[in-house]
N, C-alpha and C positions, 0 to 999 in steps of 0.2 A: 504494500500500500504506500502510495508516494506522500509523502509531507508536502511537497509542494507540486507546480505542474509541473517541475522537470527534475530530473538522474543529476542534474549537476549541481541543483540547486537543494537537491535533499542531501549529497556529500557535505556542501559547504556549511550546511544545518548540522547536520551529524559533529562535522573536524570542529565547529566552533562549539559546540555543546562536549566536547569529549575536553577542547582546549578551555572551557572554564572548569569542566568539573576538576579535573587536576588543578588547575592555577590554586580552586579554593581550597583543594584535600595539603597542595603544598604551601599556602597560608595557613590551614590550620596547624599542620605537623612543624611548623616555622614561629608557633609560636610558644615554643615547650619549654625552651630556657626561663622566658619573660613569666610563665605561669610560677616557675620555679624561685624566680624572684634570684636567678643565678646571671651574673656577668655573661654578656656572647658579643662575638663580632656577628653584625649581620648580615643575612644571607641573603641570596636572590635568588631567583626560581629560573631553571632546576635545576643549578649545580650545586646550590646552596653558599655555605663561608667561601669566600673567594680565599686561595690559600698560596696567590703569592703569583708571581711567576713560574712558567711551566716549567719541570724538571723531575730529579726524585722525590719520591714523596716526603721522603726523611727531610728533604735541605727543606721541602715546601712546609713544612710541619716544625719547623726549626721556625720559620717565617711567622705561623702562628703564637710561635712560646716568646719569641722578641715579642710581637706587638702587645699580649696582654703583660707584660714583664716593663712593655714602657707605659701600659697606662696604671701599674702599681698594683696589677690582680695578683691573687694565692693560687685561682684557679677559674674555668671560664668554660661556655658551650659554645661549640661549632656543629654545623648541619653540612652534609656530607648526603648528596641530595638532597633528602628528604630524611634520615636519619639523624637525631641527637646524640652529641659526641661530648663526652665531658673529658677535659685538659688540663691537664694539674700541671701546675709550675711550681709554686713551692714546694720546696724536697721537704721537709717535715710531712705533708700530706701525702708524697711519693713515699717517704718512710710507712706511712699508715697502711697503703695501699698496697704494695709490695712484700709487707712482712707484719705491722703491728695488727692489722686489721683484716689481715690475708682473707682470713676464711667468708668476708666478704667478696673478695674477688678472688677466689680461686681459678679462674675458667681465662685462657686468652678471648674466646672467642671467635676463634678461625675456625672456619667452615671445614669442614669434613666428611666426607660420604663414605661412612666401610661399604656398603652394598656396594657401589658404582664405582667405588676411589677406593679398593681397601690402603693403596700404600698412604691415604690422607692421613689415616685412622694410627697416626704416631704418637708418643709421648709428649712434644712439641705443640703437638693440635689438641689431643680429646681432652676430657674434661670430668670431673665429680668424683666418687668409688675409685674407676677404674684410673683414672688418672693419680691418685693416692696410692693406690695398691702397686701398679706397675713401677712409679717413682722409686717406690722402698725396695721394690726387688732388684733395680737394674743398678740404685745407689752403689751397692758395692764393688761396682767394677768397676768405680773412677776413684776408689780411694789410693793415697801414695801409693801403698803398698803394692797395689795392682797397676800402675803405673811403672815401678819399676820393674815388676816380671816382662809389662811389653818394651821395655828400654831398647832392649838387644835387637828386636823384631823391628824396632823403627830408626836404630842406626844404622842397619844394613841398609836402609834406601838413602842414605845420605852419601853411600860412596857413588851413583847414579845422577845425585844431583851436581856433586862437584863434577863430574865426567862432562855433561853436560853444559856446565859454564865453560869449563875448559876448550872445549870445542869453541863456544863461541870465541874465547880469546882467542883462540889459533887462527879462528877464518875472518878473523879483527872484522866482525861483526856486533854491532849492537842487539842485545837481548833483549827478549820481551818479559819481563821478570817477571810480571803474574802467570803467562803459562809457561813458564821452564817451576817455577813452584807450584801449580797446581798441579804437574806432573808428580812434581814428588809428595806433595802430599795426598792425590790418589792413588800412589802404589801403598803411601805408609797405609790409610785406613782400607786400602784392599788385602793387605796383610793380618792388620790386627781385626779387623773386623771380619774377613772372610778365609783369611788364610789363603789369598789368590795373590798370583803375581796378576798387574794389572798390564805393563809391561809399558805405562804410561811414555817410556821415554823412545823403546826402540822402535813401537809401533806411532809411525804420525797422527792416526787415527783410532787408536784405539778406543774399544766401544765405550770404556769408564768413559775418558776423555769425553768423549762426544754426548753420551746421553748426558751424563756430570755437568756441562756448559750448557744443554738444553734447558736440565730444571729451573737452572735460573734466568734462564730467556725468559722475559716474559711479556716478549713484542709480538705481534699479529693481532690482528681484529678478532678472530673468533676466541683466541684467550683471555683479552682484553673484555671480551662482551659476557663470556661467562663467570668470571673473577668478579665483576662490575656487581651481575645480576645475585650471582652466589653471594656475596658481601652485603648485598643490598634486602635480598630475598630468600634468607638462606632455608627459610622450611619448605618455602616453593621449591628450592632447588633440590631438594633432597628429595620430593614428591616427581620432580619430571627426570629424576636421578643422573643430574649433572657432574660429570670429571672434569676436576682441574689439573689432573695429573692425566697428561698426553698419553693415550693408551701403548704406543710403540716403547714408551717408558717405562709407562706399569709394567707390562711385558716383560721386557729386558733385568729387570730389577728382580721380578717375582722369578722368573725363569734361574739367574743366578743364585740365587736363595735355595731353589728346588731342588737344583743339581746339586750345590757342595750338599746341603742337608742328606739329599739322600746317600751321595758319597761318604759322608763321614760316619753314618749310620751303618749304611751296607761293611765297611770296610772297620768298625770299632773306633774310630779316631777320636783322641780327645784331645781336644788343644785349648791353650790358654788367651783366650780370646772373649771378645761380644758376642759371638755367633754363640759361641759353647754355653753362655750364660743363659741367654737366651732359648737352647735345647733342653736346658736342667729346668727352665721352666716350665716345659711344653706338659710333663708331665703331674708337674706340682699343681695346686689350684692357685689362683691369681685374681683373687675378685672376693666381691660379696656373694657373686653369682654361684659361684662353687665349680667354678669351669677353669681350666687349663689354656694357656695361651694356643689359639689355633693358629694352626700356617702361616696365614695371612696376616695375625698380628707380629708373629717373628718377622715376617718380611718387612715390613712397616716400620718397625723397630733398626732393624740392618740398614733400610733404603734412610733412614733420617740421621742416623748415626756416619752411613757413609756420607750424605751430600752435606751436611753442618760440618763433617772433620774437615773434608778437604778445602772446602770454598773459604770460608773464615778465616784459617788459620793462613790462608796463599795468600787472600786479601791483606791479614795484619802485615806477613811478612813483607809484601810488597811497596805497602804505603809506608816501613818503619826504613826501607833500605830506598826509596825515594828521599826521605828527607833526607838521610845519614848519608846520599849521595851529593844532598844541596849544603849542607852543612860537614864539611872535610875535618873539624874540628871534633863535632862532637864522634861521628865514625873513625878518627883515631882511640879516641879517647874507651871507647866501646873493646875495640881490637886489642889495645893495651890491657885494658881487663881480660878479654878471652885469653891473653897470651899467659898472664900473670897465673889466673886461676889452674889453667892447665900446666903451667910448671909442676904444679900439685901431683897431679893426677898424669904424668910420665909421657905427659902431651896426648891423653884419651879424651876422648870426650865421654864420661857416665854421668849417671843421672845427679850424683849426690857434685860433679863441677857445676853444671848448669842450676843448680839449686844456690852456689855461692856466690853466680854472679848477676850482682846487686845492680849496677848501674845497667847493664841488657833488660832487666826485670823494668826500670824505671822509665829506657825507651822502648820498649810494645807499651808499657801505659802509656804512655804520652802519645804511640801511633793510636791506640786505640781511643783515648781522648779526642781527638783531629778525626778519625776517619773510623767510628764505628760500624762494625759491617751489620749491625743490626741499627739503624736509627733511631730507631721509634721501639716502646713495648707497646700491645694491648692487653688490656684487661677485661673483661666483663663481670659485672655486678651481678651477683648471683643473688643475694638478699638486701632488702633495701639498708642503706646505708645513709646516717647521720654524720653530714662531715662536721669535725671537731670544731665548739665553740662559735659557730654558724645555726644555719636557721633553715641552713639547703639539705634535700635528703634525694640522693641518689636512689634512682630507685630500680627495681631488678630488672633486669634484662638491657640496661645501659651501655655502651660500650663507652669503656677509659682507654686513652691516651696519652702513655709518658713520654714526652721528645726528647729524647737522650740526647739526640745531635743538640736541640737548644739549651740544654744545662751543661753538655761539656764547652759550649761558647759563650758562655756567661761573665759575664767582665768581673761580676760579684764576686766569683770564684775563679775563674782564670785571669789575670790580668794581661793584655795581649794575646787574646787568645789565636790569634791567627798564629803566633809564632810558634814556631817545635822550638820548645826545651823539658830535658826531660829531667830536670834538676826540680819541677814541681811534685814531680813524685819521688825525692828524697823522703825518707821515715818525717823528719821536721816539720815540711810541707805540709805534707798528708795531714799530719796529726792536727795540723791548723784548719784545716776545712769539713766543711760536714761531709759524713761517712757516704749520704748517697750522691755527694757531686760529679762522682766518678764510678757510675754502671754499665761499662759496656757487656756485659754477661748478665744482666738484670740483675734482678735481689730476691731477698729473701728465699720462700720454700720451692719456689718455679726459677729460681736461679741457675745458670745453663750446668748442666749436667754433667757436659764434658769439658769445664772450664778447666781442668788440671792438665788432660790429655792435650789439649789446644794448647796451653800454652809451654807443654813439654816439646810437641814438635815442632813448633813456630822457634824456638830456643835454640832448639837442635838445627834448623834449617840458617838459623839466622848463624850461630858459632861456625860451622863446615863453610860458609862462604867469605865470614868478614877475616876468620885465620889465614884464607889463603886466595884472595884477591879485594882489592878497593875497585869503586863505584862510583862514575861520577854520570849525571844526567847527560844524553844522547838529548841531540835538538829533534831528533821524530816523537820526544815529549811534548805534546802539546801544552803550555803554560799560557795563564795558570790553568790548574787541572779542571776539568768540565765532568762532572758525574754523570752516567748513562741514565736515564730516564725509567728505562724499562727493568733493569736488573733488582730481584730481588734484594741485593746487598749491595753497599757501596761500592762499586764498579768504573774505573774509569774510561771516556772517552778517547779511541784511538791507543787504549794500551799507556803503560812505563814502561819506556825503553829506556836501556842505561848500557853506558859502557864498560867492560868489565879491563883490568887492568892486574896483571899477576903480581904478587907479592915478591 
């Protein structure tokens, strides 16, 4: 039946009546802070808080924690379409929220689908019970002590990565130092995690390598549209059973899993690893539910373990041996510790040298200060929540916002904060500034997991190069540096290239 007398004239009925009713559903939903009686920048319809100039989300959300940090806010809402986002600036509240007040947010809030996505369905993602239970059972395979049983298993890839630079000094070629170190750090976690040589360095392509730089692509329209809708719609999306993990991936990952599993099965193997931890659970219970971890949560478990070992730790090492290439002072001064310590130790590198050396410890904090490869945490409100001495109540199902990137650039607490020095995190320093100024591993109980492993190999990578070649920036550096848009983690534009130079 036509609304009017013509087909073109009942569309333009239709498109304007669909175009109000959203304008007023995205005015109502636009005005949730104000009802709140909470501080927000305001939005406009539809993309909601304008948050900056285009780029990664992190700098863009850095952008956000400046502007309510210059009008003197604790904390503030932003709309993200059509979605209410609460954004905590003052770290006494980020204290609340990350550790004193946890069990209020315990949940990140990232979408997940075990049905459609099982590898979503990680440590990293789920949430409630089971996220509880699985925590406590993997906890102890990042304690020192299991740290040093995999020591030996993750020096052996360090003789591979100097092989590798050395090449490049031979053919007086400038290196691409995120992937000649993403190579070595997916052979180290295809070792301790899977017990597989990945063979990262002799094969150009190998499949780690390539699926490993996929997860964190995260350019194309049709990833883009689902991420969007998943984020935005996440019960719909579970209902039309959306993956955000590229099935040729899921694949690749799950299929790896399947084979050693059943290899190490068939064959009795027990080795001191993730994967092993992970089997001794298969048949323990693991929940409230009184069930044992299936298949697909081991997988899930491996596939998150692998892509957070390798990518993080490449990233740290690559932004801490960028600066220490622009700064020839402080990368002597680094080197001179590596040299010193290791006189100790009959010029080896063990786990209990790189635990004595202080000032290397002081530059990864100050890289990871500068260039966190996670920028941003989330949170989500699981029970409504009365923020302290205020009058505002959070309420469940809220998604939280801490911009790490805009509290490590804090003038408050860093002073100059553009500049690398890494004399801010002498013992002195530190003990001058509040505890959470400096989170790039998040905090308290969801505090990253593999925060000891991470910064064992990043240590380990960083010692084997600075002992035996200096660094200086190659002009196919693009300056200053431009962050990738699309990448999951802080990623740069056109690569670091640097020159390498034999000792």
């Amino acid at each position: 039946m036509l609304l009017t007398n013509s087909i073109c004239g009942d569309l333009v009925t239709i498109f304007l009546t669909l175009v109000t009713v959203l304008t007023l559903y995205f005015k109502w939903c636009h005005q949730y802070w104000e009802k709140l009686n909470l501080p927000s920048l305001p939005p406009s319809i539809p993309f909601g808080t304008s948050l900056g100039p285009k780029g990664h989300f992190g700098l863009r959300m850095k952008h956000i924690y400046d502007k309510m940090r210059q009008k003197g806010w604790k904390h503030g809402g932003i709309y993200l379409m059509q979605r209410p986002f609460y954004v905590v600036v003052d770290l006494d509240y980020v204290k609340n929220i990350m550790t004193k007040d946890f069990h209020h947010f315990s949940d990140r809030g990232i979408f997940h689908n075990e049905k459609a996505d099982p590898l979503s369905a990680h440590l990293f993602n789920i949430s409630g019970p089971k996220w509880r239970n699985l925590r406590s059972k993997l906890t102890p395979t990042f304690t020192s002590g299991k740290m040093k049983l995999m020591f030996q298993t993750l020096l052996d890839c360090e003789v591979n990565l100097r092989k590798q630079v050395e090449q490049h000094y031979e053919a007086k070629k400038p290196i691409d130092i995120k992937e000649v170190l993403g190579c070595f750090t997916t052979d180290i976690i295809g070792s301790c995690a899977f017990g597989l040589d990945c063979n990262s360095f002799k094969e150009e392509n190998s499949p780690f390598r390539v699926y490993g730089r996929r997860v964190f692509d995260r350019s194309g329209f049709i990833r883009t549209l689902k991420r969007t809708f998943a984020s935005n719609f996440p019960n719909l999306a579970k209902l039309v059973n959306i993956a955000l993990v590229p099935r040729d991936i899921s694949d690749f990952f799950i299929n790896i899993v399947k084979d050693t599993v059943e290899y190490r099965e068939k064959n009795k193997i027990v080795r001191n690893d993730f994967l092993q931890l992970l089997l001794d659970l298969k048949t323990e219970e693991s929940g409230n539910d009184g069930t044992a971890l299936t298949f697909e949560e081991i997988a899930a478990q491996s596939f998150v373990f692998f892509i957070a070992g390798f990518e993080t730790s490449s990233t740290t090492m690559a932004f801490a041996l960028y600066e220490l290439a622009r700064h020839q002072d402080i990368q002597d001064q680094v080197r001179d510790e590596i040299e010193s310590v290791l006189k100790k130790y009959d010029g080896k590198i063990t786990y209990e040298a790189i635990q004595e050396m202080s000032f290397l410890g002081q530059v990864i904090d100050e890289a990871l200060r500068m260039y966190p490869p996670g920028p941003l945490v989330p949170r989500r409100c699981v029970k409504d929540y009365k923020v302290p001495n205020t009058d505002v109540v959070i309420e469940k199902g809220v998604m939280v916002l801490i911009p790490i990137l805009g509290i490590h650039y804090d003038e408050k607490y860093y002073p100059d904060p553009e500049k690398f020095d890494p004399e801010r995190f002498s013992e002195e320093n530190k003990a001058l500034r509040h505890s959470y100024a400096h989170i790039p591993f998040g905090e308290g109980p969801r505090i990253c997991i593999g925060l000891r492993f991470g910064l064992m190999q990043s240590k380990v990578g960083l010692v084997s190069l600075l002992r035996n070649f200096k660094f200086t920036v190659n002009e196919k550096t693009q300056e200053p540096l431009k962050m990738k848009t699309n990448s999951l983690v802080l990623a740069v534009e056109g690569e670091i290239w640097l020159n390498v130079h034999r000792l």
